[in-house]
C-alpha positions in Angstrom: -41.1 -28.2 30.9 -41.9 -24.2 31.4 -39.7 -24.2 34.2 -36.9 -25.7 32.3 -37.0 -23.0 29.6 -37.2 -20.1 31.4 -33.8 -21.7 33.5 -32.3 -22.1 29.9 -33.1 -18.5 29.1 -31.8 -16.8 32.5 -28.5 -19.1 32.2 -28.2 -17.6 28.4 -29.0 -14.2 29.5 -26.2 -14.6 32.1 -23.6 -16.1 29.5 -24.5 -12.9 27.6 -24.0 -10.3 30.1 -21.1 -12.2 31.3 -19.1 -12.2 27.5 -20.4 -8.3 27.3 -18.9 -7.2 31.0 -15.9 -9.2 30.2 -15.1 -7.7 26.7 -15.7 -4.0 28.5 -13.6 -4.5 31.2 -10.4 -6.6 29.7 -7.6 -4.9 29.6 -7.0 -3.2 26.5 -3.7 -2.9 25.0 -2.1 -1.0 22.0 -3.6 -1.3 18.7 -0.9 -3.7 16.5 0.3 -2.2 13.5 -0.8 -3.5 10.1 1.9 -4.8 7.9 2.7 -6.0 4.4 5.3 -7.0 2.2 4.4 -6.2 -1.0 6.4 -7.2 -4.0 6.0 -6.4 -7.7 7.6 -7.3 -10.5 7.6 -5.1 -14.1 9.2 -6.1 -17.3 11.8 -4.7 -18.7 10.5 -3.2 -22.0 12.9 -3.5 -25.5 15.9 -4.3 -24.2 17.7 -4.4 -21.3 19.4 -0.7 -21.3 20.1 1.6 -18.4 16.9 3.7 -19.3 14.7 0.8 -19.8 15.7 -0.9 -16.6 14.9 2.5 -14.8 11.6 2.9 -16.1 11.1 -1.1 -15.0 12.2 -0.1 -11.7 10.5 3.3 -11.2 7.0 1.3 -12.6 7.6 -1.8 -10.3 7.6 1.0 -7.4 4.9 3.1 -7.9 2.4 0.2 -8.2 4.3 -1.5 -4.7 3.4 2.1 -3.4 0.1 2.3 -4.9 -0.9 -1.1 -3.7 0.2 0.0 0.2 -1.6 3.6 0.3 -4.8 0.8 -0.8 -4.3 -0.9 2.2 -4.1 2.5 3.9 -0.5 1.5 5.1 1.0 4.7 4.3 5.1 4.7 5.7 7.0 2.5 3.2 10.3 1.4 3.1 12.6 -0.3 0.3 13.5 -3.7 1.5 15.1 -4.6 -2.2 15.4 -3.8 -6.1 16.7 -6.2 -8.5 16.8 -6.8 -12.2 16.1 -10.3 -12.7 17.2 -11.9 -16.4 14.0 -12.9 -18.5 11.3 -11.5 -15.6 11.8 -8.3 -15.2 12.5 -5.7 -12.3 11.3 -6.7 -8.8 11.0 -4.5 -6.3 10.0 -5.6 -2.4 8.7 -3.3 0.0 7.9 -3.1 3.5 4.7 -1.3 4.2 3.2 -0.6 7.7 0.4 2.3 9.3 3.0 3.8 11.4 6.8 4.6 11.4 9.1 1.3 11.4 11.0 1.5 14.5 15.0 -0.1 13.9 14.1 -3.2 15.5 10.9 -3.8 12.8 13.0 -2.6 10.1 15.8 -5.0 10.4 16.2 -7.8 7.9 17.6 -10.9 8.4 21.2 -11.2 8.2 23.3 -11.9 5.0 23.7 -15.3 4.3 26.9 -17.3 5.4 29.3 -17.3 1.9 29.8 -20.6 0.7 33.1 -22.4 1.9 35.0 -21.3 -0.8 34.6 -17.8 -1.1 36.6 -15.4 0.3 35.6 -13.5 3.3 35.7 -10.0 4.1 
Protein backbone atom coordinates (compact mmCIF):
# COMPACT_ATOMS: atom_id res chain seq x y z
CA UNK A 1 0.00 0.00 0.00
CA UNK A 2 3.14 2.51 0.91
CA UNK A 3 4.51 1.66 -2.36
CA UNK A 4 1.37 2.55 -4.14
CA UNK A 5 1.21 6.07 -2.66
CA UNK A 6 4.40 7.15 -3.01
CA UNK A 7 3.84 6.01 -7.05
CA UNK A 8 0.64 8.22 -6.86
CA UNK A 9 2.57 11.07 -5.48
CA UNK A 10 5.68 10.94 -8.09
CA UNK A 11 3.07 10.55 -11.00
CA UNK A 12 1.26 13.81 -9.56
CA UNK A 13 4.44 15.52 -9.03
CA UNK A 14 5.19 14.83 -12.69
CA UNK A 15 1.63 15.95 -14.00
CA UNK A 16 2.60 19.18 -12.10
CA UNK A 17 5.93 19.89 -13.38
CA UNK A 18 4.71 18.75 -16.72
CA UNK A 19 1.43 21.60 -16.78
CA UNK A 20 4.19 24.22 -15.20
CA UNK A 21 7.05 23.56 -18.11
CA UNK A 22 4.35 23.51 -20.55
CA UNK A 23 2.52 26.81 -19.66
CA UNK A 24 6.40 28.43 -19.56
CA UNK A 25 7.39 27.29 -22.68
CA UNK A 26 4.04 27.62 -25.04
CA UNK A 27 4.21 29.92 -27.42
CA UNK A 28 2.98 33.13 -26.43
CA UNK A 29 1.11 35.35 -28.66
CA UNK A 30 -0.23 38.98 -28.61
CA UNK A 31 -2.36 40.08 -25.85
CA UNK A 32 -6.26 40.33 -27.44
CA UNK A 33 -7.77 43.56 -27.11
CA UNK A 34 -10.65 43.98 -24.70
CA UNK A 35 -13.84 45.15 -26.24
CA UNK A 36 -17.31 46.48 -25.47
CA UNK A 37 -20.29 47.82 -26.95
CA UNK A 38 -21.78 49.83 -24.70
CA UNK A 39 -25.12 51.48 -25.20
CA UNK A 40 -27.05 53.96 -23.14
CA UNK A 41 -30.14 55.42 -23.44
CA UNK A 42 -31.25 59.02 -21.58
CA UNK A 43 -34.64 60.60 -21.74
CA UNK A 44 -35.48 63.31 -23.25
CA UNK A 45 -36.49 65.85 -20.54
CA UNK A 46 -39.86 68.29 -21.15
CA UNK A 47 -40.36 68.01 -24.55
CA UNK A 48 -38.87 67.01 -27.39
CA UNK A 49 -37.03 70.35 -28.64
CA UNK A 50 -33.68 70.78 -30.35
CA UNK A 51 -32.03 71.76 -26.87
CA UNK A 52 -33.59 69.13 -24.95
CA UNK A 53 -32.72 66.40 -27.42
CA UNK A 54 -28.98 67.71 -27.19
CA UNK A 55 -28.72 67.54 -23.66
CA UNK A 56 -30.35 63.67 -24.01
CA UNK A 57 -27.73 63.14 -26.41
CA UNK A 58 -24.65 64.80 -24.87
CA UNK A 59 -25.94 62.90 -21.27
CA UNK A 60 -26.47 59.40 -23.02
CA UNK A 61 -22.57 59.95 -24.09
CA UNK A 62 -20.86 60.91 -21.31
CA UNK A 63 -22.16 58.05 -19.12
CA UNK A 64 -21.39 55.44 -22.56
CA UNK A 65 -17.80 57.20 -22.03
CA UNK A 66 -17.84 57.02 -18.44
CA UNK A 67 -18.85 53.48 -18.31
CA UNK A 68 -15.73 52.53 -20.91
CA UNK A 69 -12.86 54.56 -19.07
CA UNK A 70 -14.39 51.93 -15.96
CA UNK A 71 -13.57 49.16 -17.89
CA UNK A 72 -10.19 50.86 -18.54
CA UNK A 73 -11.01 50.72 -22.38
CA UNK A 74 -10.04 54.07 -23.08
CA UNK A 75 -10.25 54.72 -27.31
CA UNK A 76 -13.92 55.05 -28.10
CA UNK A 77 -15.63 55.42 -31.10
CA UNK A 78 -19.42 56.50 -32.10
CA UNK A 79 -21.10 53.54 -33.69
CA UNK A 80 -24.74 55.38 -33.55
CA UNK A 81 -27.03 58.30 -32.08
CA UNK A 82 -30.70 58.19 -32.38
CA UNK A 83 -33.67 59.82 -30.85
CA UNK A 84 -36.14 57.17 -30.27
CA UNK A 85 -40.10 58.41 -29.76
CA UNK A 86 -41.26 57.64 -26.03
CA UNK A 87 -37.54 56.20 -24.85
CA UNK A 88 -35.37 58.62 -25.17
CA UNK A 89 -31.82 59.24 -26.90
CA UNK A 90 -29.65 56.18 -27.41
CA UNK A 91 -26.40 56.32 -28.03
CA UNK A 92 -24.07 53.01 -28.98
CA UNK A 93 -20.45 53.02 -28.66
CA UNK A 94 -17.62 50.93 -29.51
CA UNK A 95 -14.96 50.85 -26.80
CA UNK A 96 -11.68 48.92 -26.94
CA UNK A 97 -7.80 49.34 -24.99
CA UNK A 98 -6.18 50.20 -28.11
CA UNK A 99 -6.71 52.11 -31.44
CA UNK A 100 -9.52 50.40 -33.75
CA UNK A 101 -7.77 49.46 -36.78
CA UNK A 102 -10.42 50.00 -40.24
CA UNK A 103 -10.97 46.44 -40.32
CA UNK A 104 -12.39 46.32 -36.40
CA UNK A 105 -14.04 49.46 -36.97
CA UNK A 106 -16.19 48.45 -39.79
CA UNK A 107 -19.93 47.84 -39.21
CA UNK A 108 -21.92 45.63 -40.98
CA UNK A 109 -23.36 46.77 -44.14
CA UNK A 110 -26.69 48.70 -44.68
CA UNK A 111 -29.49 46.66 -44.94
CA UNK A 112 -30.99 45.59 -48.46
CA UNK A 113 -34.10 48.35 -49.11
CA UNK A 114 -37.23 46.68 -49.29
CA UNK A 115 -38.52 45.77 -52.95
CA UNK A 116 -40.22 48.78 -53.35
CA UNK A 117 -38.07 51.42 -52.57
CA UNK A 118 -36.16 53.25 -54.76
CA UNK A 119 -32.50 52.57 -55.02
CA UNK A 120 -29.70 54.92 -55.20
Amino acid sequence: MARFTATRAMRRGAMGLGLLLGAACAPTSAAAAAMAAITTVAPVEDDATEDGVKAAAESALVRAVRGAQAMGLDEVMLKSIRMVPGTGVVVEILATDSELSLEESATKPAPPAPSGAPRI
